[in-house]
C-alpha positions in Angstrom: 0.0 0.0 0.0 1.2 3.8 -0.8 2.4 5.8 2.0 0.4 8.4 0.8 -3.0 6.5 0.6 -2.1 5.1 4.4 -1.4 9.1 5.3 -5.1 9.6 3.5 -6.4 6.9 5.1 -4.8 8.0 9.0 -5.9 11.8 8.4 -9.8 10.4 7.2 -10.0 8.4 10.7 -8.5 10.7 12.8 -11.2 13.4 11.6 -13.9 10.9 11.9 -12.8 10.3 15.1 -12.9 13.8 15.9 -16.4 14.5 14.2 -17.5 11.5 16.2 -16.5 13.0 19.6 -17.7 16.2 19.1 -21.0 14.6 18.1 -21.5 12.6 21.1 -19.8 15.9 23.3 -23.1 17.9 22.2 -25.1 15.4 22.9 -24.0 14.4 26.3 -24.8 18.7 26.5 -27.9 18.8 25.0 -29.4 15.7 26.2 -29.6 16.5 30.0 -31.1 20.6 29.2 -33.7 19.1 27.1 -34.9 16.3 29.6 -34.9 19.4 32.4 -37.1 21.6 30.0 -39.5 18.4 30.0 -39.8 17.8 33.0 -40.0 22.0 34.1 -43.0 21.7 31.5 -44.3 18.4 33.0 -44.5 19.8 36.3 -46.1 23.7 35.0 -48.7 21.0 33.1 -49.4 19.6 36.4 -49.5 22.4 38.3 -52.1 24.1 35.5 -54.0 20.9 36.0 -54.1 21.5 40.0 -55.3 25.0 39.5 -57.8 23.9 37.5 -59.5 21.7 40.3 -58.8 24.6 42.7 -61.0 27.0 40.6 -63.7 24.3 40.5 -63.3 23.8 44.4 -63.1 27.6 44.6 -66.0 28.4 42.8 -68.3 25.7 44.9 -67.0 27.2 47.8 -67.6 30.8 46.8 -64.6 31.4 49.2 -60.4 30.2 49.5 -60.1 27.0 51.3 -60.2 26.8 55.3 -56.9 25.7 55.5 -54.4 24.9 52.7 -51.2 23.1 52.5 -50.7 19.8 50.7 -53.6 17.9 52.2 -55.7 20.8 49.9 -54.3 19.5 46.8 -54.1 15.7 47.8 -57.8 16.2 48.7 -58.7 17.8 45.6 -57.2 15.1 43.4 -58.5 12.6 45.0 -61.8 14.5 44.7 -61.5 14.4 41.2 -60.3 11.1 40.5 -56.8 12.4 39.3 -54.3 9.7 39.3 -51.9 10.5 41.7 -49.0 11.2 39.2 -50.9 14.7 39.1 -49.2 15.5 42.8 -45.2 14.3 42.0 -43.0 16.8 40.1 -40.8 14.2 37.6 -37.8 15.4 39.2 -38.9 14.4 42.6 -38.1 10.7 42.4 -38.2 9.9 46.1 -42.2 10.2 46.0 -43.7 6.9 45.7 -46.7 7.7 43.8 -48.5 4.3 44.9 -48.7 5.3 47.9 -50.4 8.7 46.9 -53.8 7.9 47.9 -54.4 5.9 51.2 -57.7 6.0 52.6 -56.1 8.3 55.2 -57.8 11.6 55.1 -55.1 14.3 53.9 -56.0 16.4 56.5 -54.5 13.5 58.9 -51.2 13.0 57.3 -48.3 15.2 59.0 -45.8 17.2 56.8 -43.2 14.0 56.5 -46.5 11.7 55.0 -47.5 14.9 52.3 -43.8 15.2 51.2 -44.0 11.5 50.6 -47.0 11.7 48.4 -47.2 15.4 46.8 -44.1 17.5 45.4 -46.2 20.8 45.7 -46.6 22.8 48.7 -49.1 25.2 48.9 -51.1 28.5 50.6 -51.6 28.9 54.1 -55.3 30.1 53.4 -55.9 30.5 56.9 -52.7 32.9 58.2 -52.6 34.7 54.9 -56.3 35.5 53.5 -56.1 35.5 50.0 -56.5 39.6 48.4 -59.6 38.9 45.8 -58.2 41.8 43.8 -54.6 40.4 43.8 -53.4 37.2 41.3 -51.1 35.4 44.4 -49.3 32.4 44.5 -51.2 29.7 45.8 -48.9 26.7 45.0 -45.3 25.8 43.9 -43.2 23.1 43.2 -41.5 22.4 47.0 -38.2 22.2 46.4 -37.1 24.5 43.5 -36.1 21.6 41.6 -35.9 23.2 38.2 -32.4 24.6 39.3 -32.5 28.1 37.6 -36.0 28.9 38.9 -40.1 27.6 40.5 -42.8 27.0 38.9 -45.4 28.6 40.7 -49.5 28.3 40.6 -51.4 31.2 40.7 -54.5 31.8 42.1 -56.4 32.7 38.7 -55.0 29.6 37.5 -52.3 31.0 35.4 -48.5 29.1 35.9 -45.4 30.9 35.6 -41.8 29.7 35.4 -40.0 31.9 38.4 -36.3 32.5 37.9 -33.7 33.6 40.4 -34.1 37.4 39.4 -38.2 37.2 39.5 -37.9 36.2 43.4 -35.1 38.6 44.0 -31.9 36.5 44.1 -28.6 36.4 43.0 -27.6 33.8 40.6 -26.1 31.4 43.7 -28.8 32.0 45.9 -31.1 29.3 47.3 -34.5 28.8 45.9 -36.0 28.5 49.5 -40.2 28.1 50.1 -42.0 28.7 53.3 -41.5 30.8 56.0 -38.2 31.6 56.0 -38.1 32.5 52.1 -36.5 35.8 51.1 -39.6 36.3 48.8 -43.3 37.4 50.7 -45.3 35.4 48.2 -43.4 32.1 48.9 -43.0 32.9 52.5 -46.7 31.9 52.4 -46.3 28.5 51.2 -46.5 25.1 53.2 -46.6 21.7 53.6 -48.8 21.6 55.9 -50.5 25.2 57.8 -49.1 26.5 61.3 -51.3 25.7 64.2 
């Protein structure tokens, strides 16, 4: 064989070789932002799912609910019949959805129980009445687990992606929800209402 076709030959498989890596480089990239985007768009699609049933409950009670928390929302989906998929954010994968709906009333279950069985913490309708005239946040996804930002519920049904700048954060700041967030509106927020 030539020494020049064997030079061809080196040159042609060391730049498919590099084409090859760079290929599987972006993917290894784009892979992991595009399964994130799904599952920030599962969990808003859940979330505008919950907010309808809230609007329903809402409008039967012509008032907020007496409490809130996450015994609300298990209570409402299990109201409705939702399958209780509807209540675990796809990034929350210590939630064993089987286990969702018990014939334990929600109201029963203690904060450790919800966070077993619901991703979503919601408004303490009874501390923090809810401004008819205002659009509030009435639910959100517990932990922050869509790392840049929260998808939040609000109480006209609407769901909005939160980033760090919408609550008021810097770019290394915690996404934290309940009382001791920096932001009023998640301040409000529980797993289950203070006594």
């Amino acid at each position: 064989m030539p020494v020049w076709l064997i030079a061809v030959l080196a040159v042609g498989a060391t730049a498919m070789v590099c084409v090859g890596a760079s290929f599987f480089g972006a993917i290894s990239v784009l892979v992991p932002r595009i399964q994130e985007k799904q599952a920030r768009a599962t969990c808003a699609n859940q979330l505008r799912q919950l907010g309808g049933l809230y609007i329903q409950d809402s409008m039967e009670r012509g008032q907020a609910p007496p409490a809130g928390g996450a015994a609300y929302l298990v209570g409402l989906a299990r109201k409705s019949g939702a399958q209780p998929s509807l209540l675990v954010c796809p990034v929350d994968t210590h939630i064993a959805v089987a286990h969702a709906f018990t014939e334990t009333p929600p109201e029963s279950l203690g904060a450790a129980d919800l966070r077993q069985i619901c991703s979503y913490v919601v408004h303490d309708f009874a501390r923090y009445p809810l401004d008819e005239y205002a659009d509030e946040i009435i639910a959100a996804d517990a932990g922050g687990h869509h790392g840049k930002g929260i998808n939040v519920l609000r109480s006209d049904g609407a769901v909005q992606f939160l980033d760090r700048a919408a609550l008021g954060l810097g770019p290394d700041d915690d996404i934290i929800v309940g009382p001791d967030s920096p932001h009023l509106e998640l301040q409000k927020l529980c797993i289950v209402p203070a006594r």
